[in-house]
N, C-alpha and C positions, 0 to 999 in steps of 0.2 A: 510407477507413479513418482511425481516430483514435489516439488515447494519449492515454490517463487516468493522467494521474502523480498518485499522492499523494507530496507530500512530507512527511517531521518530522526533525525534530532529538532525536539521540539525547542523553543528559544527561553529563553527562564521566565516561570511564571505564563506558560502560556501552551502546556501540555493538553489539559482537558481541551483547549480549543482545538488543538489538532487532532485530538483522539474524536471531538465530537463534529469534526468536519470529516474526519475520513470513515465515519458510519454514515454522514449524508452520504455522500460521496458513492458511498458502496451501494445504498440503495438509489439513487438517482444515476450513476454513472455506471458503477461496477456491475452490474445485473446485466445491460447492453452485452455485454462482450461476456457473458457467460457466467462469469462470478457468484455464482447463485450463494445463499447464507450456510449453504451446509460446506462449501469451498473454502472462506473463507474467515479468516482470526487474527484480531488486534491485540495486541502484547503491545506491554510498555516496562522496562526499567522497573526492577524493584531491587533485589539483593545481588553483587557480583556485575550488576549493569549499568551501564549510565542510568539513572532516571531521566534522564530528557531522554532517552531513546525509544521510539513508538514504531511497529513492525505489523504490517499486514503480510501472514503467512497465505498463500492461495496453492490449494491442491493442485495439480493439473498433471494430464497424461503424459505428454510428453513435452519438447521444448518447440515441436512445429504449432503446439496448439497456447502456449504462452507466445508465439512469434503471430498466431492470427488477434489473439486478444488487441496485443500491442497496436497490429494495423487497425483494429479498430478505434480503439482510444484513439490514436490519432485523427481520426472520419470526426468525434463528437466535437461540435464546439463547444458544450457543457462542461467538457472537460479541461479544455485551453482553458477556457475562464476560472475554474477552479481553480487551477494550477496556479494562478497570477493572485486570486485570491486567497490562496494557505502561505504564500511564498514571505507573506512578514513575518509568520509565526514558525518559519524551519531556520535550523541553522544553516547558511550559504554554503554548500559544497558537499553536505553529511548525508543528501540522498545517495541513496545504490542496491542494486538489484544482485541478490544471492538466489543462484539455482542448488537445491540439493538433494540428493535423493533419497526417495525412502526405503529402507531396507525392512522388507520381512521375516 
């Protein structure tokens, strides 16, 4: 088993909107490509971390099956539009995708 973190930095003063658009998100968008609620978890910045920092960790089996999620995201147009619509409230450059594994 893995976790596919994305992380981004929300812009100041404008964290709750990103945390309360990537819970739409995950129900309108993320569900498509598998991401069911028991998959996935929003973390945000509290002690030792930026607080502007906001992280949807997503379980998944392997990295073939985070590589078919992806081709799907790209198929929604729900989700292009999304994208263009969160993009005032991230900071430019701070998204990025950590894969890591989980050790039993």
């Amino acid at each position: 088993m893995m976790v596919a973190r994305w992380r981004i930095d929300a812009r100041f003063g404008h964290k709750q909107t990103v945390i309360e658009s990537l819970k739409k998100w995950h129900s309108a968008i993320g569900t498509q490509v598998g991401w069911t609620k028991d998959k996935v978890r929003i973390t945000t910045g509290s002690v030792g971390a930026p607080e502007s920092a906001v992280e949807v960790d997503v379980t998944i089996k392997d990295l073939a099956e985070l590589n078919t999620s992806w081709e799907k995201l790209g198929t929604i147009a729900a989700h292009k539009e999304w994208s263009k619509e969160i993009e005032p409230y991230v900071v430019s450059g701070s998204p990025r995708w950590e894969v890591l594994r989980i050790v039993d």
